[in-house]
Backbone as CSV, one residue per row, in Angstrom:
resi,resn,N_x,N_y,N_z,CA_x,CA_y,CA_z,C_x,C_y,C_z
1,UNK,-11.267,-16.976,-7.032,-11.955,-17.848,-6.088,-11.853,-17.298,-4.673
2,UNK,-10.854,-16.686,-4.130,-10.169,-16.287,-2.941,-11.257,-15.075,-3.043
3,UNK,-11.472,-13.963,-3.604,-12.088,-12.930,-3.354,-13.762,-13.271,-3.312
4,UNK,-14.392,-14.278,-4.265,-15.534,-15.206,-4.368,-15.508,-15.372,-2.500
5,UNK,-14.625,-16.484,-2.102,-14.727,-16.838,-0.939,-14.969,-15.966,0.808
6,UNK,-14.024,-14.730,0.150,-14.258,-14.082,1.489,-15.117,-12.753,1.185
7,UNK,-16.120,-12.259,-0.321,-17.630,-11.912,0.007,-18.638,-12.645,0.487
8,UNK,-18.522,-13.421,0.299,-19.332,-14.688,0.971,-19.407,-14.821,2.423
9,UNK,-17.893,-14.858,2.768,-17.573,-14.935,4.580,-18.375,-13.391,4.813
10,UNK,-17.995,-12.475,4.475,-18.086,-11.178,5.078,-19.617,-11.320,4.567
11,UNK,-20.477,-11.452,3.717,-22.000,-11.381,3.583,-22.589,-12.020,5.052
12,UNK,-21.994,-13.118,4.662,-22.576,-14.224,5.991,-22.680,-13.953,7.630
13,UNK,-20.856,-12.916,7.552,-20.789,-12.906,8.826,-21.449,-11.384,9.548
14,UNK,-21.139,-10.645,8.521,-20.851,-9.195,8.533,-22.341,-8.382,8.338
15,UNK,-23.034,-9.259,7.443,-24.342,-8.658,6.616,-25.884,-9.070,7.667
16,UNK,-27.296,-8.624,6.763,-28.044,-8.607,7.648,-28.630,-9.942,7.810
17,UNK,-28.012,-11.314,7.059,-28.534,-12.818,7.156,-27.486,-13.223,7.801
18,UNK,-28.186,-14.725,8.254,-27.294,-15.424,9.135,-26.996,-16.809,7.867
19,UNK,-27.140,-16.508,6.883,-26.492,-17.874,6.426,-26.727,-16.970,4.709
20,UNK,-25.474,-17.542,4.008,-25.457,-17.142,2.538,-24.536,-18.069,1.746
21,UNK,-25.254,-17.966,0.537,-24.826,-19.168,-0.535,-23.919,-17.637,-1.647
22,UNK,-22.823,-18.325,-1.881,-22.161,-17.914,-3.238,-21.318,-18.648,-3.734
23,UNK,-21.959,-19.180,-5.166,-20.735,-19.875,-6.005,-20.672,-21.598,-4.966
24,UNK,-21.969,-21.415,-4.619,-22.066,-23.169,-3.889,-21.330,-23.049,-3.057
25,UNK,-20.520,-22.174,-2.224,-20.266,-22.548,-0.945,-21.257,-21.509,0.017
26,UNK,-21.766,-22.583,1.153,-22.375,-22.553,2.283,-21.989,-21.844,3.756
27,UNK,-22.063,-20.829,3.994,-21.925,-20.340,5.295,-22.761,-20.165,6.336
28,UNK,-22.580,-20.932,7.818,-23.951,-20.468,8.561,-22.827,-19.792,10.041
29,UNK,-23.565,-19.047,10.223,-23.269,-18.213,11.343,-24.580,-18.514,12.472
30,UNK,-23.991,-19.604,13.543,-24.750,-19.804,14.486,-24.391,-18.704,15.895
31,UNK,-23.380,-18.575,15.878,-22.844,-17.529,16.987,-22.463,-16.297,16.520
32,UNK,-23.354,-15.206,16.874,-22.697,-13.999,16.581,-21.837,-13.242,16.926
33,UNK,-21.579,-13.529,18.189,-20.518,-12.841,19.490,-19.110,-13.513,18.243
34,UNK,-18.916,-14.517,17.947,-18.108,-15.269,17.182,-18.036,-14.535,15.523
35,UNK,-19.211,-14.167,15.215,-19.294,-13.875,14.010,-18.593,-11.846,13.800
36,UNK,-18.872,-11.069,15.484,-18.878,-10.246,14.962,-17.170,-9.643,15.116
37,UNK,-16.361,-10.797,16.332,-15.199,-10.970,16.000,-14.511,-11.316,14.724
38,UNK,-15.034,-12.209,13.887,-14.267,-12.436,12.588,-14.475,-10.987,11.839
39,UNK,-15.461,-10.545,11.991,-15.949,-9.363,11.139,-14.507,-8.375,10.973
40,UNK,-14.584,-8.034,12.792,-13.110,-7.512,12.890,-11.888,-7.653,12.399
41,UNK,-11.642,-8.679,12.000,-10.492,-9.488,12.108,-10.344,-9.361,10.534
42,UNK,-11.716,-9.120,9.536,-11.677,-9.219,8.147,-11.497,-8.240,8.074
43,UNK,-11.812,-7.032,8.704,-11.937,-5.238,8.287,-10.420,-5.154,8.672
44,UNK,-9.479,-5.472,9.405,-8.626,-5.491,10.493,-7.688,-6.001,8.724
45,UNK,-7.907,-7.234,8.269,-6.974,-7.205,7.317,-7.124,-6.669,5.997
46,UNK,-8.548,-6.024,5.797,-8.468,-5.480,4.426,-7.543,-3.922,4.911
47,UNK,-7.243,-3.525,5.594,-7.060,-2.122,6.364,-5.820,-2.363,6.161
48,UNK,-5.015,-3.537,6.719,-3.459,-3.313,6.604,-2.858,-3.658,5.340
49,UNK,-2.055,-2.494,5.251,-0.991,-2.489,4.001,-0.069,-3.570,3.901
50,UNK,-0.501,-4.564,2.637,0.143,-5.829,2.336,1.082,-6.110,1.372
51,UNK,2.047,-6.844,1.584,3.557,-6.829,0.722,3.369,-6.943,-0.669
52,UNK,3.541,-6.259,-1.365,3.900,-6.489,-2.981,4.819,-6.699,-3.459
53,UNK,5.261,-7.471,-4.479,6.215,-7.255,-5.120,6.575,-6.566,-6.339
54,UNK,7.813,-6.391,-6.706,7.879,-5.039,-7.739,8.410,-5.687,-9.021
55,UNK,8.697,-7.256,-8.586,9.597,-7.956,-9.872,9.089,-9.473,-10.246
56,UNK,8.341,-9.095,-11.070,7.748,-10.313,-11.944,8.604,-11.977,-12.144
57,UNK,10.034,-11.843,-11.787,10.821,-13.091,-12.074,11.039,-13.430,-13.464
58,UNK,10.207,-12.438,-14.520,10.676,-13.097,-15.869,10.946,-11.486,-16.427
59,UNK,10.541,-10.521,-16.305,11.209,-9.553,-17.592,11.423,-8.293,-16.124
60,UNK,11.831,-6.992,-16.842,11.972,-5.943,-16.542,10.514,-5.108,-16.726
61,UNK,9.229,-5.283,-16.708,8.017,-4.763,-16.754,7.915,-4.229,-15.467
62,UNK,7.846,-2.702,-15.259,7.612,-1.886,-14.286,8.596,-1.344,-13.832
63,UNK,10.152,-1.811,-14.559,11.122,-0.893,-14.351,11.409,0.042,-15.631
64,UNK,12.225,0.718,-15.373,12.628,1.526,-16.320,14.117,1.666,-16.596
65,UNK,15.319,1.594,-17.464,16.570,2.477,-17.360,17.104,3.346,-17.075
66,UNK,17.726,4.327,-16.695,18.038,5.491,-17.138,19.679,5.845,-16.764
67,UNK,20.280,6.635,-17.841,21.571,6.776,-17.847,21.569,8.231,-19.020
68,UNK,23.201,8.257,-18.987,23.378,9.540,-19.703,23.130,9.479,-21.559
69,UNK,22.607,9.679,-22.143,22.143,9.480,-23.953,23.521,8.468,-24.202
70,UNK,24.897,9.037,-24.097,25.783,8.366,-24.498,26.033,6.917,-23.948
71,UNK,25.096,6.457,-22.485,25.345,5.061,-22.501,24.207,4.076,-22.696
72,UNK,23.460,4.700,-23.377,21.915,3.709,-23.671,22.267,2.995,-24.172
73,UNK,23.277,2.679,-25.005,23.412,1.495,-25.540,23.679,0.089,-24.539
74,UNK,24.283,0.603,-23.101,24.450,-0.288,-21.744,23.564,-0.363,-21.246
75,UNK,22.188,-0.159,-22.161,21.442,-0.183,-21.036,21.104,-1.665,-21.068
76,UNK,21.358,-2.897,-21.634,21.155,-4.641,-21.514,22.546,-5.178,-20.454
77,UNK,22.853,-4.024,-19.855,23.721,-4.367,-18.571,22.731,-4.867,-17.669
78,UNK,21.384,-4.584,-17.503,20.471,-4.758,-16.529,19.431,-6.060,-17.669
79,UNK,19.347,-6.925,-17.386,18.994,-7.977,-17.705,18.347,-8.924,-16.284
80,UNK,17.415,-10.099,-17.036,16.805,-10.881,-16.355,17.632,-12.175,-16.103
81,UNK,17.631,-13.022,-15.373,18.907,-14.484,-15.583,18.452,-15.163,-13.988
82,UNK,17.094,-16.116,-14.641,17.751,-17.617,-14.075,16.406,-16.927,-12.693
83,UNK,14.916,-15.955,-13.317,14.782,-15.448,-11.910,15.064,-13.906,-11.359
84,UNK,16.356,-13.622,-11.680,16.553,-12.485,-10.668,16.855,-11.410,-11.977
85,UNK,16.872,-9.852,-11.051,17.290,-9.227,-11.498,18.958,-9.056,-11.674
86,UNK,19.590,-9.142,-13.120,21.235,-8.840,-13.450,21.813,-8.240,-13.558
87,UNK,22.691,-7.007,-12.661,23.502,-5.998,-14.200,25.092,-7.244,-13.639
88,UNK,25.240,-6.588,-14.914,26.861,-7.267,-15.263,27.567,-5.964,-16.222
89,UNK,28.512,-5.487,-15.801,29.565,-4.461,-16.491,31.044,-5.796,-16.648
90,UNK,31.939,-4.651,-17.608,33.157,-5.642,-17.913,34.464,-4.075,-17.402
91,UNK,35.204,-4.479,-16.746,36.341,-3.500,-16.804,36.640,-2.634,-17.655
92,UNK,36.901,-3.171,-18.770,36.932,-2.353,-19.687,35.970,-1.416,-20.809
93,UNK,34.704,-1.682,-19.961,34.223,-0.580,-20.666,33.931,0.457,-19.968
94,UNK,33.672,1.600,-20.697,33.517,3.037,-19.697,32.202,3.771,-19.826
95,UNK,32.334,4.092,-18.833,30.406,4.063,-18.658,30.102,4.864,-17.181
96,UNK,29.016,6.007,-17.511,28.558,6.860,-16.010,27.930,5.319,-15.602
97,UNK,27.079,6.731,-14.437,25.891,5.573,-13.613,24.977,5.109,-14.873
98,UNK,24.279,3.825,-14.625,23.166,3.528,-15.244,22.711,2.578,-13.973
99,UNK,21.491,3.314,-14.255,20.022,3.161,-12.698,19.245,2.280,-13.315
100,UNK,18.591,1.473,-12.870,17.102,0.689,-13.344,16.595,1.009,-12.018
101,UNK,15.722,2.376,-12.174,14.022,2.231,-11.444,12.917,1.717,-11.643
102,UNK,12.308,1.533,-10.645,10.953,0.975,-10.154,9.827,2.489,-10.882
103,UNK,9.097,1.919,-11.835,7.804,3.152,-11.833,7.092,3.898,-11.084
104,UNK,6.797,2.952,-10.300,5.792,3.883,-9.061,6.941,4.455,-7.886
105,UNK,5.968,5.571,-7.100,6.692,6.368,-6.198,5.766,5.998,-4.986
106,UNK,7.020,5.871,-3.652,6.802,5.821,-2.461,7.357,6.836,-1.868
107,UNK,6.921,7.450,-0.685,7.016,8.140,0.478,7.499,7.503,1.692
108,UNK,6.450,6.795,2.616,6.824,5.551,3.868,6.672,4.230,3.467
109,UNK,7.749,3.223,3.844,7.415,1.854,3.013,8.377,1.162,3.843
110,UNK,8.380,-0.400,3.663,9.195,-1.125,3.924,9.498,-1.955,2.977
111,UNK,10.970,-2.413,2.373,11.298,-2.695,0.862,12.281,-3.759,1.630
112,UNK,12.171,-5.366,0.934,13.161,-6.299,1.345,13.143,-6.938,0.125
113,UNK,14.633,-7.387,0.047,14.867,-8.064,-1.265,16.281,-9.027,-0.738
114,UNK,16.830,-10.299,-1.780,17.679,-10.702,-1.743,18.420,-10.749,-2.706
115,UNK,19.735,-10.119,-2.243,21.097,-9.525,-3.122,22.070,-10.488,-2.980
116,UNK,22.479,-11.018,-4.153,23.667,-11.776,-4.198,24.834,-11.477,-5.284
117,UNK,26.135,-11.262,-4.680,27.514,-10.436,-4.752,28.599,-11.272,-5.059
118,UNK,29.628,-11.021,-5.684,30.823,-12.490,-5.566,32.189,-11.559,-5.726
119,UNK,32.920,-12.691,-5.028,33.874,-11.832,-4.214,34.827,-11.395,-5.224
120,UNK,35.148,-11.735,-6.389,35.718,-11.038,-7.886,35.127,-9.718,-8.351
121,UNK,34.323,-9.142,-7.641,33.550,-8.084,-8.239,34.542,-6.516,-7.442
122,UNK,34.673,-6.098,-8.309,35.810,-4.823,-7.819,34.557,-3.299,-8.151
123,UNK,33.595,-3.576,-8.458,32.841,-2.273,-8.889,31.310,-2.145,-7.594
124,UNK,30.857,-1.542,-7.447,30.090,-0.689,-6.728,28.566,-0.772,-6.857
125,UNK,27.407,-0.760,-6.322,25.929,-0.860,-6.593,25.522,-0.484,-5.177
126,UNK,24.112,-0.433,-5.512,23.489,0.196,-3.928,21.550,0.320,-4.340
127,UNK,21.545,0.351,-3.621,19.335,0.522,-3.682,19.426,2.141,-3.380
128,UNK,18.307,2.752,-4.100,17.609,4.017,-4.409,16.899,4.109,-3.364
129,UNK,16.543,4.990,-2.713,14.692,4.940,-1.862,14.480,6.651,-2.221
130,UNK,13.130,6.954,-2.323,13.196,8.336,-2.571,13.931,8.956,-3.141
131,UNK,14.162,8.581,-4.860,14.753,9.161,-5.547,14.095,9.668,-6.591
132,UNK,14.926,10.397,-7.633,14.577,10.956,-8.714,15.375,11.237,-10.282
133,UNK,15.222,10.261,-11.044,16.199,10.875,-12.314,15.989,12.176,-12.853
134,UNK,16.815,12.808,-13.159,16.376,14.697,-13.675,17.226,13.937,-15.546
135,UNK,16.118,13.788,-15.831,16.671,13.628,-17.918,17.566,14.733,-18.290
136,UNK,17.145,15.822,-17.852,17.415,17.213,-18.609,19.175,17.514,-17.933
137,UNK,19.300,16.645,-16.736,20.504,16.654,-15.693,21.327,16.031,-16.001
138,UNK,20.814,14.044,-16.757,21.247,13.276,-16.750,22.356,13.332,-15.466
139,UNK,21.122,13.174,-14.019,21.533,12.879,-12.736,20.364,12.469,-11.839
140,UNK,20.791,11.698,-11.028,20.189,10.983,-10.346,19.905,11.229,-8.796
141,UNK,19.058,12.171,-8.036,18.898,12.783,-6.873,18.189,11.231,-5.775
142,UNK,18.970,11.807,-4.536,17.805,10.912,-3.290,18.971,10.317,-2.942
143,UNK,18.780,9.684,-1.601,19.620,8.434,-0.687,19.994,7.008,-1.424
144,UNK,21.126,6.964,-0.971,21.220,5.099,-1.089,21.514,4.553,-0.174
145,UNK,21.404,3.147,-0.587,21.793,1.793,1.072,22.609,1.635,0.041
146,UNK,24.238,1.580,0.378,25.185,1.341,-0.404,25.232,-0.500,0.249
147,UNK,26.020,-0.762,-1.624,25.988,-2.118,-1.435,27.639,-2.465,-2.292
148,UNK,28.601,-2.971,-1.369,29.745,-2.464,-1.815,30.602,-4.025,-1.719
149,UNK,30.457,-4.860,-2.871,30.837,-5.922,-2.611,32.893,-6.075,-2.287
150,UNK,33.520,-4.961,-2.602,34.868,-5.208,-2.417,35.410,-4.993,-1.307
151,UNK,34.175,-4.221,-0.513,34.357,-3.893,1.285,32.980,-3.942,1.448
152,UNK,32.601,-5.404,1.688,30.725,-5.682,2.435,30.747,-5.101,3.705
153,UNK,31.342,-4.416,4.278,31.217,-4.309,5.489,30.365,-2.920,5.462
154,UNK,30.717,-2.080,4.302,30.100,-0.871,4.110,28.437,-1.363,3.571
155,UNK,28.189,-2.637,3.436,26.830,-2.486,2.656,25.648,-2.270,4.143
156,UNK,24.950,-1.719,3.751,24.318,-0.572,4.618,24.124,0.551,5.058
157,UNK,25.337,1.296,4.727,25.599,2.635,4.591,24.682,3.571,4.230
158,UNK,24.385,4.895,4.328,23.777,5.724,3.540,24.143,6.472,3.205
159,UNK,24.469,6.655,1.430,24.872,7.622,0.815,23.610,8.472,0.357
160,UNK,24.298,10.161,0.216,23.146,10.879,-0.515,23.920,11.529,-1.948
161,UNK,23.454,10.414,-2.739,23.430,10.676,-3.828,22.983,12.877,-4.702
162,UNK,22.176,13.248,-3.794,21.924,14.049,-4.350,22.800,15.204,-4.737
163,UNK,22.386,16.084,-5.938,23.771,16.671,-6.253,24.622,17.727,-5.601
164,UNK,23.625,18.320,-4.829,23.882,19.257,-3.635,24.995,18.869,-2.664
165,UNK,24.702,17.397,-2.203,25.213,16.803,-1.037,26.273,15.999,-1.415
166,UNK,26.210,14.328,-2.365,27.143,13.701,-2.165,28.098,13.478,-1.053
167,UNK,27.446,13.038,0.190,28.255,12.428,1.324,27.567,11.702,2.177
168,UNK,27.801,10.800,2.701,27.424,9.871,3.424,26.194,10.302,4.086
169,UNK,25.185,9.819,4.422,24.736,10.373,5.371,24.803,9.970,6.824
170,UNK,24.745,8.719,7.031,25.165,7.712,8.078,26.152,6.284,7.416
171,UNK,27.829,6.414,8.060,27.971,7.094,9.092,28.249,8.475,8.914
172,UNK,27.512,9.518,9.650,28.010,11.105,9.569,29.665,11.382,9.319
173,UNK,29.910,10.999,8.253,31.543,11.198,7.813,32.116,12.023,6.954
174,UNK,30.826,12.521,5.691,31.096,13.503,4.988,31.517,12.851,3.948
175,UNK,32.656,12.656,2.934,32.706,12.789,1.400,32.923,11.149,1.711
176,UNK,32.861,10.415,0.461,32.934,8.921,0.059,34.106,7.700,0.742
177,UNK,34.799,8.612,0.492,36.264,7.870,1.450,36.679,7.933,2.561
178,UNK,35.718,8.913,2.991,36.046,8.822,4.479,35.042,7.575,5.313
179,UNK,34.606,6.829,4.627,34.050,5.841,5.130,34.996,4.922,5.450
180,UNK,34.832,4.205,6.620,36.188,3.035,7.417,35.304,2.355,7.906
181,UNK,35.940,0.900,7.828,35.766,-0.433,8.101,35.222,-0.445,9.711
182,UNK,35.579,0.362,10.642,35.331,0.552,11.919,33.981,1.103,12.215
183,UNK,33.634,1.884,11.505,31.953,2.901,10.886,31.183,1.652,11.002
184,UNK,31.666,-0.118,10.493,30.575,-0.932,10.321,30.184,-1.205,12.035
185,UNK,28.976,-1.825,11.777,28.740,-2.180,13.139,28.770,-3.650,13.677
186,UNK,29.735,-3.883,14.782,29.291,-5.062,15.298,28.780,-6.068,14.910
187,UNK,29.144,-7.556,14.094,28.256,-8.515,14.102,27.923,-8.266,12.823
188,UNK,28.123,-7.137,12.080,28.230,-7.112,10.509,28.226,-8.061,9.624
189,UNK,27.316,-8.766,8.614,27.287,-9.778,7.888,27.119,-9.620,6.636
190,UNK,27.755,-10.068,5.809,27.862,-9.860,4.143,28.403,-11.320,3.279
191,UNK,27.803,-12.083,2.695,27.524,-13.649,2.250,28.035,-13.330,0.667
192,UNK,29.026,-13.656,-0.080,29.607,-13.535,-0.878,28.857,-15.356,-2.037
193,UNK,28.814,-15.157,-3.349,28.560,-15.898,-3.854,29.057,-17.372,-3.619
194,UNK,30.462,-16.778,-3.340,31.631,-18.722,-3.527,30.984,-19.161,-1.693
195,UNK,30.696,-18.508,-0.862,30.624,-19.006,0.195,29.185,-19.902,0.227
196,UNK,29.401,-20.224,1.561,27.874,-21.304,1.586,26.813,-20.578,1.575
197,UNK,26.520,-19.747,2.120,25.197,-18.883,1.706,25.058,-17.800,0.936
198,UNK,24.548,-17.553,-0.142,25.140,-16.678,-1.233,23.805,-15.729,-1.639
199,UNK,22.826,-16.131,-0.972,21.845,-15.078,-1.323,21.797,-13.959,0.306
200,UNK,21.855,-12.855,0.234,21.530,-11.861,1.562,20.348,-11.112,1.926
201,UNK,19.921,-11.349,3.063,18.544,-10.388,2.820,18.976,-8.782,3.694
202,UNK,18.444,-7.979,2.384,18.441,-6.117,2.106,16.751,-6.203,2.888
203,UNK,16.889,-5.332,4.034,16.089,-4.579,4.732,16.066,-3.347,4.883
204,UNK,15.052,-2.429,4.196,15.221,-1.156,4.244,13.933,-0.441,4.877
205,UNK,13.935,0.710,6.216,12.813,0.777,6.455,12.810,2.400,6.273
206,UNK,11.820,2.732,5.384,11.619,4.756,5.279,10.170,4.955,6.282
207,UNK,10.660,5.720,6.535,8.966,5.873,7.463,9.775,7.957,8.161
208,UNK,8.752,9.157,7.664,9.221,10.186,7.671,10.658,10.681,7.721
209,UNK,11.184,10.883,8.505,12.808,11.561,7.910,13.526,10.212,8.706
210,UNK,13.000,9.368,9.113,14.423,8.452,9.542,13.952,7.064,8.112
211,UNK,15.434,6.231,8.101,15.794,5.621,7.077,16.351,4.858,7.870
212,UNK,15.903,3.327,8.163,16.811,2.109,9.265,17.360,1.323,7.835
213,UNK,18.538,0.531,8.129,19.008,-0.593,7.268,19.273,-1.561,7.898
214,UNK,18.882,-2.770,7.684,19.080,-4.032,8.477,19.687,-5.270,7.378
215,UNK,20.473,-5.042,7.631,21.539,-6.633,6.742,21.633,-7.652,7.288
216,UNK,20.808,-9.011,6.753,21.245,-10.251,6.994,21.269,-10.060,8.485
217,UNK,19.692,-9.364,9.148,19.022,-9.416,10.537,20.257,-8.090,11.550
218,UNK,21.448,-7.947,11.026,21.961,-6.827,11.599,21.366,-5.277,11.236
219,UNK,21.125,-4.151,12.176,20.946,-2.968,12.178,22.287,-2.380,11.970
220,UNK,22.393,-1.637,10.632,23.494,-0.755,10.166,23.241,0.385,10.304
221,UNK,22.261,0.935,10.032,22.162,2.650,9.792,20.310,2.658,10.652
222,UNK,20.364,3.602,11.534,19.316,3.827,11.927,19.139,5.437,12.092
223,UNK,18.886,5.766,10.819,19.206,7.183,10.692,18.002,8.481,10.836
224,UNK,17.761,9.416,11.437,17.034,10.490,11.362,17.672,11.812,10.261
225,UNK,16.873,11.909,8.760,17.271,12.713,8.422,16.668,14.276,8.054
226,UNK,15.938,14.191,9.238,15.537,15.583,9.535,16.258,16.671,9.110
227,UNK,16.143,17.925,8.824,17.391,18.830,7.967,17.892,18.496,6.978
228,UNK,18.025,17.107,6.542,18.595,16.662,5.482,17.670,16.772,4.270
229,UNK,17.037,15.388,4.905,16.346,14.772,3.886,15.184,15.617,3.082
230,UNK,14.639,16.890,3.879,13.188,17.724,4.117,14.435,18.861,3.685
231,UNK,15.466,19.278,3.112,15.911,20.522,2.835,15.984,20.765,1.575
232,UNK,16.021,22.583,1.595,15.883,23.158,0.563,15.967,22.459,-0.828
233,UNK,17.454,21.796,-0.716,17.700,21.213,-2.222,17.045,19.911,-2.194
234,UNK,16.577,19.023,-1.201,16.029,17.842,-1.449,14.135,18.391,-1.966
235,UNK,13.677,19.155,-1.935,12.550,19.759,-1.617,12.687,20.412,-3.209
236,UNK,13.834,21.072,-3.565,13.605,21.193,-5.207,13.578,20.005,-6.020
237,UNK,14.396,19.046,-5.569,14.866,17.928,-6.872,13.543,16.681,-6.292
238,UNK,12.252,16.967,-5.402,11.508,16.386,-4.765,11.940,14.745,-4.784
239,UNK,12.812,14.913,-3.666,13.686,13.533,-3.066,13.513,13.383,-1.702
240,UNK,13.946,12.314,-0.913,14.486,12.463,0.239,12.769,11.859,0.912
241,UNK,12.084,12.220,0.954,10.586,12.268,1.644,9.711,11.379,0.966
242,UNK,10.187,11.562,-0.406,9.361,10.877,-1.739,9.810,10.476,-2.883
243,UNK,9.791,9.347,-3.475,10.260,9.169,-4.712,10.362,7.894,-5.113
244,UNK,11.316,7.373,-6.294,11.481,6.047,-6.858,12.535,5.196,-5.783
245,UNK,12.078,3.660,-6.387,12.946,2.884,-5.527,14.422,2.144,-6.608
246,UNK,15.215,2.395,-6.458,15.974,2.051,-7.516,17.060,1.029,-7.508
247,UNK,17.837,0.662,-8.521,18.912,-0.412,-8.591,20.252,0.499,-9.199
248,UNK,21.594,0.013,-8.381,22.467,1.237,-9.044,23.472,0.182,-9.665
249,UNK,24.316,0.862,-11.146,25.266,0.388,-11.747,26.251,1.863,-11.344
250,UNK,27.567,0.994,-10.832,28.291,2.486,-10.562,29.495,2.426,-11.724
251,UNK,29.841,3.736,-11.728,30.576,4.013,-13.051,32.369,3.576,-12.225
252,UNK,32.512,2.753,-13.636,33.925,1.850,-13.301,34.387,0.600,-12.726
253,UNK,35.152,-0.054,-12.773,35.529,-1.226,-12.091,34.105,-2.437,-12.523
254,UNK,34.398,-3.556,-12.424,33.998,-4.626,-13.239,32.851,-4.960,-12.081
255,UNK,31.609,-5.261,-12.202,30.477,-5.617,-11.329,29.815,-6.827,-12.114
256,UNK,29.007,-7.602,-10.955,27.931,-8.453,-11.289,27.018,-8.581,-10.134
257,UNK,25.981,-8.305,-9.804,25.337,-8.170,-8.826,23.648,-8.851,-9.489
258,UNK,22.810,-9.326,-8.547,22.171,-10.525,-8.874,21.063,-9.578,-7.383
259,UNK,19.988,-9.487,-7.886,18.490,-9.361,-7.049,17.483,-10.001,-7.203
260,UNK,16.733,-10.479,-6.238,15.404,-11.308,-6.518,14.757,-10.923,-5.351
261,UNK,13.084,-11.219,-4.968,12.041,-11.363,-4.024,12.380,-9.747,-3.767
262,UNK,11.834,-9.002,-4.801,11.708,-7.819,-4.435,10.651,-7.386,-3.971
263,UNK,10.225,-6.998,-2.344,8.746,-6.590,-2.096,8.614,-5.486,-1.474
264,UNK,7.857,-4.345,-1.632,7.524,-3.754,-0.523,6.042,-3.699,0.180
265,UNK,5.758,-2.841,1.087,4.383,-2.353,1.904,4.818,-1.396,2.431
266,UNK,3.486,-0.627,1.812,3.806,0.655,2.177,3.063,0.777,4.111
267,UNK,3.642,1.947,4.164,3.426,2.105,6.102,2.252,3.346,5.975
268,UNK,1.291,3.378,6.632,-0.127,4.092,6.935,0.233,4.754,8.090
């Protein structure tokens, strides 16, 4: 009906009559100075890149798994519940990474979703942007916005996953542990399940070699990864510039992590 409605507007307003019938609704265009502003205003929004979402609310359709042959059987760690996207691991089982990507590939985009964490969770997760699974590697290339519920203060971070690199990228610290509580920034916010607000909103912005992260309206990482992201080895494993958007299960320690209102738009 919506697309019915605005050929109609745009015939009426846009075209060579001043009045048009479709589907019984009536348009008259008495002012054109008026008419050839809306015109604008319609070209103006078919032109801008509009939010999608990537997650249906009822199944996993348009994602995919991927992990090492020996843990496919984990792969119903990533499940649907109640709405959102689920993984749930148990301590005791042992298990690499297992990823659930997004099918389609982005380059520049803006991706927001809401992540909810609880403060019993001792294991590790993070969002993909410009990544890539290698099957033949069973490894997983490109950046993450680490999402680190046993120290939230790190969620925002950027790790580079890729196999070359493995180290932070912002804050510029180098290997995994050298990340400190002080690295967070100012005014840092991270909403744990038992507390009163338990859902967080993940802001991620890619747009050419810089990568911003904004948590729950704070700026964490506002990163340029020029040299990085555009180098040799990101440029073989074609990451960093371009690629999948992903969900991470990290290998060890007991997790439950909970996603919903997954959207992006891409940037022109």
């Amino acid at each position: 009906m919506f697309a019915a409605v605005f050929v109609a507007a745009w015939n009426a307003q846009c075209g060579e009559v001043s009045t048009k019938q479709m589907n019984g609704l009536m348009i008259t265009v008495e002012d054109r100075s008026a008419a050839a502003a809306t015109c604008e205003e319609m070209a103006g929004s078919l032109a801008e890149p509009q939010w999608r979402s990537l997650f249906n609310g009822k199944n996993l359709d348009g994602w995919t798994v991927k992990s090492r042959p020996e843990d496919r059987d984990k792969h119903g760690y990533w499940k649907v519940v109640d709405g959102a996207i689920e993984a749930e691991t148990f301590a005791n089982r042992k298990h690499n990474y297992i990823w659930l990507l997004h099918d389609e590939e982005y380059d520049d985009f803006e991706l927001r979703m809401k992540v909810q964490t609880f403060a019993g969770t001792t294991g590790n997760s993070g969002v993909q942007v410009r990544s890539r699974y290698d099957d033949e590697a069973s490894w997983l290339d490109g950046p993450q916005v680490d999402i680190h519920p046993p120290g939230p203060w790190r969620t925002g971070f950027l790790y580079d996953e890729t196999r070359e690199a493995k180290i932070w990228l912002w804050p510029d610290v180098g290997r995994a542990a050298n990340a400190k509580s002080h690295h967070a920034p100012t005014g840092w916010k991270w909403f744990q399940s038992d507390s009163g607000e338990s859902w967080n909103d993940v802001h991620i912005l890619c747009q050419g070699t810089k990568i911003k992260t904004i948590i729950n309206g704070v700026t964490v990482a506002d990163y340029d990864g020029a040299g990085r992201l555009d180098d040799a080895a990101h440029r073989q494993h074609e990451v960093g510039m371009r690629g999948h958007i992903g969900l991470q299960i990290h290998p060890g320690q007991q997790l439950r992590i909970r996603f919903k209102d997954i959207r992006v738009k891409e940037i022109r």
